[in-house]
DRENDO-1510 file (C-alpha; in Angstrom, 1 decimal, always signed):
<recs>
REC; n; res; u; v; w
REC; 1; UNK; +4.3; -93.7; +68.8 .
REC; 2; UNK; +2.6; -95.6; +72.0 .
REC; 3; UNK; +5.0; -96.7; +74.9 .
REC; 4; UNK; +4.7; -99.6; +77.3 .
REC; 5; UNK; +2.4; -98.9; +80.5 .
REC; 6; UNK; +5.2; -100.4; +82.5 .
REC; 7; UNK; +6.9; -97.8; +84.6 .
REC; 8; UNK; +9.7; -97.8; +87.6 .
REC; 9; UNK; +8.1; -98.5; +90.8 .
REC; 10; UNK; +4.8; -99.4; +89.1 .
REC; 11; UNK; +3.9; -95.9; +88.4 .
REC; 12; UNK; +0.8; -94.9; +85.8 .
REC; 13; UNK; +2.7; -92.7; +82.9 .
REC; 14; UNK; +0.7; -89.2; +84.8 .
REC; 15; UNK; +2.0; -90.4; +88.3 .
REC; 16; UNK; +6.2; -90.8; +86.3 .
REC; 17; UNK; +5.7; -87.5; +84.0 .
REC; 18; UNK; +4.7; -85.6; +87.7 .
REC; 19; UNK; +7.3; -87.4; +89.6 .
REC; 20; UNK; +10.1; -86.7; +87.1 .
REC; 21; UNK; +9.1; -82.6; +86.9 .
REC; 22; UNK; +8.5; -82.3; +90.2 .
REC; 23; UNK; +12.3; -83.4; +91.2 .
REC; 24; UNK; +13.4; -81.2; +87.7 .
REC; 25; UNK; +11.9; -78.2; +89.4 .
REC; 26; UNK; +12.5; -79.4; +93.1 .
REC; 27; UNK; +16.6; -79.5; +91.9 .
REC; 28; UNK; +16.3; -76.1; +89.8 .
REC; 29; UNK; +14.8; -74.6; +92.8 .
REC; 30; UNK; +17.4; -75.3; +95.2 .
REC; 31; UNK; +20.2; -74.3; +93.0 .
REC; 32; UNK; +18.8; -71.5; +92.7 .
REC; 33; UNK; +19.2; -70.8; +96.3 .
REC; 34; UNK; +22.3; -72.5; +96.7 .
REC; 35; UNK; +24.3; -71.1; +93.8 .
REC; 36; UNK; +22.3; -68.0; +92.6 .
REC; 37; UNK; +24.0; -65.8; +90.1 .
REC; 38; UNK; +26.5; -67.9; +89.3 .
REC; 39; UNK; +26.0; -70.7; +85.9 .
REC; 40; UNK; +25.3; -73.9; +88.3 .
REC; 41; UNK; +21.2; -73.3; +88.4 .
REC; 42; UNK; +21.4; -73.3; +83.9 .
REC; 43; UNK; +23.7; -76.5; +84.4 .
REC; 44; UNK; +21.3; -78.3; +86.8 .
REC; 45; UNK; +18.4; -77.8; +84.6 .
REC; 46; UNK; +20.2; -78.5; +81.2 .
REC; 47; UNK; +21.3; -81.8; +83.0 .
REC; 48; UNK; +17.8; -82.8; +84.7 .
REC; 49; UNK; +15.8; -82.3; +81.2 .
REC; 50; UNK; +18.1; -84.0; +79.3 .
REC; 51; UNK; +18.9; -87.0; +81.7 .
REC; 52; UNK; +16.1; -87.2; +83.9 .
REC; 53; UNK; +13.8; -89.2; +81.7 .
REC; 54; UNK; +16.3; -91.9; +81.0 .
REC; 55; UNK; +15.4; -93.3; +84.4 .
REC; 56; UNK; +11.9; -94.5; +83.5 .
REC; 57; UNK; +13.1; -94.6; +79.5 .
REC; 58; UNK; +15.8; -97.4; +80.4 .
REC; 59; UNK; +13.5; -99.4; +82.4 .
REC; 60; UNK; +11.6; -99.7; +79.5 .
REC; 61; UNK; +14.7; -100.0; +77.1 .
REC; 62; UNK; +13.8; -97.4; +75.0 .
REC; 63; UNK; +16.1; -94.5; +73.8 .
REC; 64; UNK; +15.7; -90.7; +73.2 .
REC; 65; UNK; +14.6; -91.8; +69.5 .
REC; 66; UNK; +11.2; -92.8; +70.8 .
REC; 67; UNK; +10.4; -89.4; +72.6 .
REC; 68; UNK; +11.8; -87.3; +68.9 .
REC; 69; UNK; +15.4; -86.8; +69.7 .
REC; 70; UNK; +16.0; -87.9; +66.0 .
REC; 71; UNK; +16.4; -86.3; +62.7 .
REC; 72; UNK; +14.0; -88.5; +60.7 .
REC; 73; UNK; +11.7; -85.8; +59.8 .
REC; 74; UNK; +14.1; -83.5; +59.5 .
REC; 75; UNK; +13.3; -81.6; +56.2 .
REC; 76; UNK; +9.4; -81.2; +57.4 .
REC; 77; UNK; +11.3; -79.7; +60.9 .
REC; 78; UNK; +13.1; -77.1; +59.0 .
REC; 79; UNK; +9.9; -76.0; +56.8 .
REC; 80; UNK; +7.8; -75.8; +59.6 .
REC; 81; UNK; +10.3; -73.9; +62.0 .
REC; 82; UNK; +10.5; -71.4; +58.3 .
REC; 83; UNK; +7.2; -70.9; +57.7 .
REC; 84; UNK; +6.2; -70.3; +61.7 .
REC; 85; UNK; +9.5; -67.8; +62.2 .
REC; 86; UNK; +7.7; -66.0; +58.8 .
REC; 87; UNK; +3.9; -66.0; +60.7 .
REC; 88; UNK; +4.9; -65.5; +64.2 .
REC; 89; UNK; +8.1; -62.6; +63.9 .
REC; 90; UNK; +5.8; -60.0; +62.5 .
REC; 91; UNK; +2.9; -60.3; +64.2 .
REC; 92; UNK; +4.9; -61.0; +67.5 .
REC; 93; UNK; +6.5; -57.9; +66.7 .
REC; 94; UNK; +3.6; -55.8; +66.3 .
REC; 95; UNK; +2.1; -57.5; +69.9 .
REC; 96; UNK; +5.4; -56.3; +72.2 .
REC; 97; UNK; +5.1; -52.6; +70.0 .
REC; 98; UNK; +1.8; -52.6; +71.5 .
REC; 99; UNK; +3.0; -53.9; +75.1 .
REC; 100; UNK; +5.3; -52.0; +75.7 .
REC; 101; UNK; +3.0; -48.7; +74.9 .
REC; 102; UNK; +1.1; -50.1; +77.2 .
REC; 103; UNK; +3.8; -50.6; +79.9 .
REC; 104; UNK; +4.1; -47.0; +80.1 .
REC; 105; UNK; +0.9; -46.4; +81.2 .
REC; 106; UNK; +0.8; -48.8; +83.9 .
REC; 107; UNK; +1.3; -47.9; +87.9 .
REC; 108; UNK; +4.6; -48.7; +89.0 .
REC; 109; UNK; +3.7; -51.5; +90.9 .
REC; 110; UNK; +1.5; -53.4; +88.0 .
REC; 111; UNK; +4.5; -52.8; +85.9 .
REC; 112; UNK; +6.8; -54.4; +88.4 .
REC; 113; UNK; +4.6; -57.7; +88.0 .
REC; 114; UNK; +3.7; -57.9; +84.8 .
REC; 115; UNK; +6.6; -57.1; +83.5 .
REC; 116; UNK; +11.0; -57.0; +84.2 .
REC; 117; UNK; +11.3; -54.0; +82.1 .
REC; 118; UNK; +12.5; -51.1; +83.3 .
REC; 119; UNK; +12.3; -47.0; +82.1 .
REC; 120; UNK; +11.2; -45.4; +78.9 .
REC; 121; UNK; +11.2; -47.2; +75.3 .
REC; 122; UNK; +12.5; -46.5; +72.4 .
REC; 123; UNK; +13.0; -48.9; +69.2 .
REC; 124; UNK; +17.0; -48.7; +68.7 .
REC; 125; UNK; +17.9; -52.1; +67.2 .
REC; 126; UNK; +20.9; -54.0; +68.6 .
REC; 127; UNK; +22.2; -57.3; +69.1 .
REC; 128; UNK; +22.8; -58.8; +71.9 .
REC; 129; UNK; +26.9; -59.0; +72.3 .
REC; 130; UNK; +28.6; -62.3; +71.3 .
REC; 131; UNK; +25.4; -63.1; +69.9 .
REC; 132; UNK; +27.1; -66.2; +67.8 .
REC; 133; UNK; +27.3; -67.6; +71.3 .
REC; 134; UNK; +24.3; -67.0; +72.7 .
REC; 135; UNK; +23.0; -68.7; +69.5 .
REC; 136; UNK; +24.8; -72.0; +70.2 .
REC; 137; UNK; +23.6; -71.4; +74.0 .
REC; 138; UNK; +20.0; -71.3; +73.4 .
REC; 139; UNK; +20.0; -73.7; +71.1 .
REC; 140; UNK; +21.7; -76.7; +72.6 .
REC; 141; UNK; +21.8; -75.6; +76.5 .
REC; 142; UNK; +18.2; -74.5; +76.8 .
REC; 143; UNK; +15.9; -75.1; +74.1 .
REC; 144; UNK; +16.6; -78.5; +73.1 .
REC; 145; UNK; +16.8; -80.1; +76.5 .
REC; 146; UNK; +13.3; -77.9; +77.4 .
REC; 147; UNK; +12.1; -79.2; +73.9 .
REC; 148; UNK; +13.4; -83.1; +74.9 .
REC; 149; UNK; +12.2; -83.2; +78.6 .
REC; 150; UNK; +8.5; -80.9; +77.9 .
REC; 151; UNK; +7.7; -82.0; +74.4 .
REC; 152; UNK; +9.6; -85.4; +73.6 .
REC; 153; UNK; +9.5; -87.2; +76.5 .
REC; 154; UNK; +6.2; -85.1; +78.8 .
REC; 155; UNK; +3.7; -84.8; +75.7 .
REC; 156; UNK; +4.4; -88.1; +74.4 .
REC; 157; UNK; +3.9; -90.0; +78.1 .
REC; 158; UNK; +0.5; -88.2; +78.9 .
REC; 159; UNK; -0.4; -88.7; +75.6 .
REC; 160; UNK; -0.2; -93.1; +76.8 .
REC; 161; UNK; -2.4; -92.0; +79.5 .
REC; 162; UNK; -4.9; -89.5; +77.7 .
REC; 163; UNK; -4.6; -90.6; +73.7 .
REC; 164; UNK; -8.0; -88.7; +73.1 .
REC; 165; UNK; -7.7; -85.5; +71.1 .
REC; 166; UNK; -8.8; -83.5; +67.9 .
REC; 167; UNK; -7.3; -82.8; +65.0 .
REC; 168; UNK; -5.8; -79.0; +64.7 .
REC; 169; UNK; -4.0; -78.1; +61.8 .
REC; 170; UNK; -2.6; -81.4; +61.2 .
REC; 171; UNK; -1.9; -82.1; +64.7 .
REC; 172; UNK; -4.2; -84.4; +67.2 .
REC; 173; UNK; -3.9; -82.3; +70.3 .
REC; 174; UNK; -5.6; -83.1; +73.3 .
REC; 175; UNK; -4.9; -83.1; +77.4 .
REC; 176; UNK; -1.4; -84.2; +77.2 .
REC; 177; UNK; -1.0; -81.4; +74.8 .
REC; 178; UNK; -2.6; -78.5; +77.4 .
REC; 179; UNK; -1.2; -80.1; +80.8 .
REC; 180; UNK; +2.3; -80.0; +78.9 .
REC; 181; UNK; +2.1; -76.5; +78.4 .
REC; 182; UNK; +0.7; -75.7; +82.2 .
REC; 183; UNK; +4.0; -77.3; +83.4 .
REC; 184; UNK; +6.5; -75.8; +81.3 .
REC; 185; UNK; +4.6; -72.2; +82.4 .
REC; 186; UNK; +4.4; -73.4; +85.9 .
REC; 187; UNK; +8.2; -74.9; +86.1 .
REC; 188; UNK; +9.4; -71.6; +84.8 .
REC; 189; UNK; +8.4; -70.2; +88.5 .
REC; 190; UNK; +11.7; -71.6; +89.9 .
REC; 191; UNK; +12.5; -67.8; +90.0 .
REC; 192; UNK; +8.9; -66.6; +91.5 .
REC; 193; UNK; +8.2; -63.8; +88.9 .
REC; 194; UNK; +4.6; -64.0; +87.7 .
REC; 195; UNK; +5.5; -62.5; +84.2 .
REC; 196; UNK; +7.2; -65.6; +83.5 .
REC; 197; UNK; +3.9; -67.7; +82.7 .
REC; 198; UNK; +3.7; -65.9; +79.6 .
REC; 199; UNK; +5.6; -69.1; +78.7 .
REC; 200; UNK; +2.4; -71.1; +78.4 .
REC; 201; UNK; +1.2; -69.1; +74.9 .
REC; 202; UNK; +4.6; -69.9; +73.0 .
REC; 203; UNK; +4.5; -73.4; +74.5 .
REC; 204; UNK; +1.2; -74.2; +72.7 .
REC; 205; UNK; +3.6; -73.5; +69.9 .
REC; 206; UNK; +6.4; -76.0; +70.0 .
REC; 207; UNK; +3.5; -78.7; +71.4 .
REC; 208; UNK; +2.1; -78.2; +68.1 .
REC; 209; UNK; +4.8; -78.6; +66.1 .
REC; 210; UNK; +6.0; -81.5; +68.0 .
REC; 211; UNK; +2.5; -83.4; +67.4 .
REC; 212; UNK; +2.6; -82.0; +63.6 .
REC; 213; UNK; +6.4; -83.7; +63.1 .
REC; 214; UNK; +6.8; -86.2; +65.1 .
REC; 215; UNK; +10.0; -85.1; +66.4 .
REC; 216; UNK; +11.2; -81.9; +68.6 .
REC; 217; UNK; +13.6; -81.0; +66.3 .
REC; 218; UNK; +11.6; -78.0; +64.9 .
REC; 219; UNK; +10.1; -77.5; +68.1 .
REC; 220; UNK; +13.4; -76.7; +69.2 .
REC; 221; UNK; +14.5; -74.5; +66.4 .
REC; 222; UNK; +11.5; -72.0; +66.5 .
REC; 223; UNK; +12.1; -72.4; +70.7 .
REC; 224; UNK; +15.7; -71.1; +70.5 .
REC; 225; UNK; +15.0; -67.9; +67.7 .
REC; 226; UNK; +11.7; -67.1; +70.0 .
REC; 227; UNK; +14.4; -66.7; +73.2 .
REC; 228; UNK; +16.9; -64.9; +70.7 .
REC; 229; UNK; +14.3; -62.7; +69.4 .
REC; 230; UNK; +12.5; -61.9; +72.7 .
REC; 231; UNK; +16.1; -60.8; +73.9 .
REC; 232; UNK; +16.7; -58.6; +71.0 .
REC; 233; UNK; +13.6; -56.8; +71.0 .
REC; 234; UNK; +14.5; -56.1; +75.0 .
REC; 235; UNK; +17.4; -54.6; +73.5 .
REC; 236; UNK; +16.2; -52.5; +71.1 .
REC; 237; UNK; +13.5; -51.1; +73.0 .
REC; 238; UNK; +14.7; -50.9; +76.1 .
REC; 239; UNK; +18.6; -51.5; +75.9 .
REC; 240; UNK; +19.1; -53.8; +78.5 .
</recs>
């Protein structure tokens, strides 16, 4: 759907999205070094992506609805989030069999870059322990605020300001699609590791399936089993 131009403080929709993100990370960033190691930095986040587009969103009485907080499409959501987990597993699969072969070969000091991945490999599976909890936890405490702040609320604004696009797979994706993706690689540099813009190729993803829906319901599904299946393939392979 298309939003009103107006905006708090008679902001353009690119000048809001780049104020709200840049006081998301600014926050993450300073709990971080405030409270690092401890649960506050996750809280922070978890709070700013949920709540921090309900400043602009209330000025223009809208609700979380209008950026796909909603279940109206949620039958399409659940097919979609299906058929990419049967695409995406196996071939993701095959792509960290063949990273991590490659790790090995790397000096120690590209390795420590490229990668947070320690020792030799070996494919052992094993879940990750209390893995029923980590379910709930990246589902509702990471992936659907990310999914809500990147894809409902960021994708849909720049998409008022830059509404040109072409048509991919069912989805119009244009500039509001890539800068979307940038920022949710370039916001997971709160903790300066440059592996962690890797982000940016799954994020193409859930922009995708966001545009495809209509909602970030799905977006949010296939967002939580990639972080649960990333985690368990560090476990089998490398057992930590």
């Amino acid at each position: 759907m298309s939003h009103p131009a107006r905006t708090p403080w008679g902001l353009s929709a690119v000048q809001e999205v780049g104020l709200l993100w840049a006081l998301g990370f600014l926050g993450i960033i300073l709990s971080f070094l405030l409270f690092g190691g401890s649960s506050i930095p996750k809280l922070v986040a978890t709070l700013g992506f949920l709540y921090l587009p309900v400043i602009a969103m209330r000025w223009r009485d809208e609700d979380y609805r209008d950026y796909g907080l909603t279940l109206r499409a949620w039958r399409q959501d659940v097919r979609l989030f299906v058929l990419m987990c049967l695409i995406v597993g196996p071939l993701f699969f095959a792509g960290f069999f063949v990273w991590v072969e490659v790790l090995q070969h790397l000096p120690p000091e590209l390795k420590r870059m490229l990668s947070p991945h320690r020792g030799p490999a070996q494919f052992i599976p094993q879940l990750p322990p209390r893995f029923g909890e980590w379910i709930i936890d990246q589902l509702f405490v990471v992936a659907l605020p990310e999914e809500f702040f990147y894809r409902g609320y960021m994708q849909s604004r720049l998409r008022d300001a830059w509404p040109q696009g072409r048509k991919v797979l069912g989805a119009r994706l244009g500039p509001a699609f890539w800068v979307t993706a940038l920022l949710f690689a370039l916001g997971h540099l709160a903790i300066f590791q440059a592996w962690r813009l890797a982000v940016f190729f799954p994020a193409l993803l859930f922009g995708w399936m966001r545009e495809r829906t209509g909602t970030v319901l799905g977006a949010a599904l296939f967002h939580a089993a990639c972080n649960l299946y990333i985690r368990f393939l560090e476990l089998s392979f490398f057992g930590t």
